[in-house]
N, C-alpha and C positions, 0 to 999 in steps of 0.2 A: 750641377747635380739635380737631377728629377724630385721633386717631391715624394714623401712619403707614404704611406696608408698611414690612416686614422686609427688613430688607438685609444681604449679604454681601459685603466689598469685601475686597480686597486694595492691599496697596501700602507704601509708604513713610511713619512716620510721623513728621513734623514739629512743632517748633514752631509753632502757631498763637494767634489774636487771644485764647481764650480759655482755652490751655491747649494741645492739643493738635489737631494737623490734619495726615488722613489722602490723601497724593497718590498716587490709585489708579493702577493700571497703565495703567487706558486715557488717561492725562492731566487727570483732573477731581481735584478737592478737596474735600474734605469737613472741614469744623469741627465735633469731636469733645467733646461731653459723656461727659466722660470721668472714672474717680476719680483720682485723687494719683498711685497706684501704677503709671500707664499709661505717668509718663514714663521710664521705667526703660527702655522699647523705642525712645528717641528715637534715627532714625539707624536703627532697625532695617527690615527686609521683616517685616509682620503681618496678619493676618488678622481685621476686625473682625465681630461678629454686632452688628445696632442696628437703633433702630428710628426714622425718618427723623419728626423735629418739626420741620423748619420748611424752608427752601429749601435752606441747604445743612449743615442740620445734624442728626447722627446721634446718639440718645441709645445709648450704646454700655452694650450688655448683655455680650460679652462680646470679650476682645483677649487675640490667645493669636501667639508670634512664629511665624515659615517657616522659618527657613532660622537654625540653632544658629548660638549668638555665637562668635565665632572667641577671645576673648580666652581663654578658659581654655588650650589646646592651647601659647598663647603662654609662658601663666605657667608652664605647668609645664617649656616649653626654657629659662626664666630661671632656675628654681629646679635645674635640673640642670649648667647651663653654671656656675651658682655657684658651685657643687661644688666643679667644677676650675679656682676661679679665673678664668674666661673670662669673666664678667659684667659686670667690671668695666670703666672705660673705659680707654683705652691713654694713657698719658702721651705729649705733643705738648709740643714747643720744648726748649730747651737751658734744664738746671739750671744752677743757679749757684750 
């Protein structure tokens, strides 16, 4: 089979049949040959470069995210609120 044209896709990448699958902006889906390390943007906005083997699949050359993970800005208000004590959860019901 011919190689395919080079594709640029954006969107959302999920879970899919074989690993991982990309739900582009415009509402299509693409099933992603993708390495191990891809899944680590699951749940994220990404940007794939690939190059299109078969109907709806992208042999993925290269997966880089859009839009920074939010969790660090998070950890770093837990590890400050620790500090002072405020981390912790608030005691609920009557001791005994």
């Amino acid at each position: 089979m011919p190689r395919g044209l080079c594709h640029v896709e954006t969107g959302i990448l999920r879970p899919g049949r074989w690993g991982c699958a990309l739900e582009t902006d415009g509402g299509g889906i693409w099933q992603l040959d993708a390495p191990r390390a891809a899944r680590r943007y699951l749940g994220m906005r990404v940007k794939v470069e690939g190059r299109r083997s078969g109907f709806d699949l992208l042999d993925v050359h290269r997966i880089s995210p859009i839009d920074p993970p939010i969790k660090q800005p998070l950890r770093r208000w837990r590890q400050l609120l620790g500090r002072f004590g405020l981390g912790r959860p608030l005691a609920t019901g009557a001791s005994t």
